[in-house]
N, C-alpha and C positions, 0 to 999 in steps of 0.2 A: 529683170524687171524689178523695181521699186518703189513699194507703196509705202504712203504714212498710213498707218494704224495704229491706233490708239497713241501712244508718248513715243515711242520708238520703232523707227523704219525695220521693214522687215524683208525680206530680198526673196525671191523664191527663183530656182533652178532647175533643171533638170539635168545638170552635169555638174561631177564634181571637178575642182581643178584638181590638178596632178602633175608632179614636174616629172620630165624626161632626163632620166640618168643610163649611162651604159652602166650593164653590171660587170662587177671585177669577173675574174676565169678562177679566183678561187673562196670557198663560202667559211672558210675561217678569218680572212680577210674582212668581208660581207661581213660577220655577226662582230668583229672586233669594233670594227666601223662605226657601228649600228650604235654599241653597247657605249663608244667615246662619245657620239652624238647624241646619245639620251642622258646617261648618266653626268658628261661633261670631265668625264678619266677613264683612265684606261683600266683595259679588264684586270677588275682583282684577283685575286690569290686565297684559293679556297679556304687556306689557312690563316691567314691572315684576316682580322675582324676589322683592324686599323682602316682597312679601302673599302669597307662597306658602306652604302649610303644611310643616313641616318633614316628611321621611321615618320620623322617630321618633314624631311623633305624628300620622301620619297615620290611625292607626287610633284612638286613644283622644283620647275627649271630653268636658267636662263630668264630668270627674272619673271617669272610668269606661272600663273597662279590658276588651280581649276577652283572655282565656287563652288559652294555647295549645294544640292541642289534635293527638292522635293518634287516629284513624280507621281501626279495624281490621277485616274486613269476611272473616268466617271461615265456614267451612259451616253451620253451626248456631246463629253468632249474630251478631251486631256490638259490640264492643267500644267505648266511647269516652273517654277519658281526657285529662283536664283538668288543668291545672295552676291549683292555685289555694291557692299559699301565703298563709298568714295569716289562714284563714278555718276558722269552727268549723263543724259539721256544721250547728245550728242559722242560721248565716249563709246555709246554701245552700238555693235550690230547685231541682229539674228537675222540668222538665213535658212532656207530648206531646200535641199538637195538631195533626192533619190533617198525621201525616206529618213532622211538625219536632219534635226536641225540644231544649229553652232549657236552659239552665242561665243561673242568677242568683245572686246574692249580693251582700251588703251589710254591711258590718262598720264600728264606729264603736269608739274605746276614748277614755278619758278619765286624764289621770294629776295628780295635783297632789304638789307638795312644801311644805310651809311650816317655817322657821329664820328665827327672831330677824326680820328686816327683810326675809330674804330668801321670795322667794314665787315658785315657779312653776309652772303650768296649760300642759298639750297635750291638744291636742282632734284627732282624728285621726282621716278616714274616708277609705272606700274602698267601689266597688262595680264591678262584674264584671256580663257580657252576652254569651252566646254563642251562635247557635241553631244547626242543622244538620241538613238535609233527609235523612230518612232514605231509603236505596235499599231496593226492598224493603217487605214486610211484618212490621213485628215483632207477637209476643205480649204485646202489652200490659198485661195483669194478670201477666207473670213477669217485668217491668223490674225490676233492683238496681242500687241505686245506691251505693257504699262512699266513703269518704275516710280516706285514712291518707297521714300527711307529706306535707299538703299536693298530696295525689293525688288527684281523685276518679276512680273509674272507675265508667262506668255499660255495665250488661251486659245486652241487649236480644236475648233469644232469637228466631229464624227462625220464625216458622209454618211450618208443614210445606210450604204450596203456594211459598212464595219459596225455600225449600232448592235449589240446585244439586243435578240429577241427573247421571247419566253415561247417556250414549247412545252405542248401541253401532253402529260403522258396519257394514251388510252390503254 
């Protein structure tokens, strides 16, 4: 299902997706696998510093980028706010599924110039991935989601039963 709320569509589920793989018969194999698919090389050499990932890009891979993000966690709602310069509202999606919600984006721009002899083409993408286990029960048909400069903030109201009460000691 999807709604517009607030600048940007917001998807809500109750399943995640999940691809189907046979697993290999052996788990050094498995974690070898695992470790070329995330890192993008093959497993280094304890000794060796040379094939360690740097610190900077230890989190971004294959061209794709987590945002930054702040996690505000108020009586009546949850707040969550992204930084994701560069991107049109059309670029983005958030969604909620079993308690997580993604935020995604994808943005690609194209420029050419052509003078006499002279000629030049940039072709320029970028994509963004971020998920975040929600604490709590939210109302999920009053999720908004806004972006403005490159801000999105998504606003996820309490159901009444996850609200913080006060108890009172006797």
């Amino acid at each position: 299902m999807s709604d517009k709320k607030g600048n940007v569509p917001v998807t809500t589920s109750n399943k995640i997706e999940t691809k189907k793989q046979w697993p290999s018969m052996h788990p050094l194999t498995d974690i070898s696998k695992a470790f070329e698919e995330f890192w993008g090389q093959k497993w280094p050499s304890l000794w060796d510093r040379r094939h360690m990932p740097s610190v900077d890009n230890l989190f971004e891979f294959e061209g794709q980028r987590l945002p930054s993000l702040d996690v505000i966690n108020r009586d009546s709602e949850i707040v969550i706010k992204a930084e994701v310069p560069g991107f049109d509202k059309k670029d983005i999606s958030v969604s909620i599924a079993d308690g997580i919600l993604t935020i995604k984006g994808e943005s690609s721009s194209e420029s050419k110039e052509e003078k006499g002899d002279y000629y030049r083409r940039e072709i320029s993408s970028s994509s963004l991935a971020r998920s975040v286990s929600l604490s709590g029960n939210v109302d999920e048909s009053k999720v908004v989601a806004n972006l403005k400069n490159g801000i999105l903030e998504v606003t996820l109201p309490k159901t009444e039963t996850s609200k913080p009460r006060k108890v009172e000691v006797q």
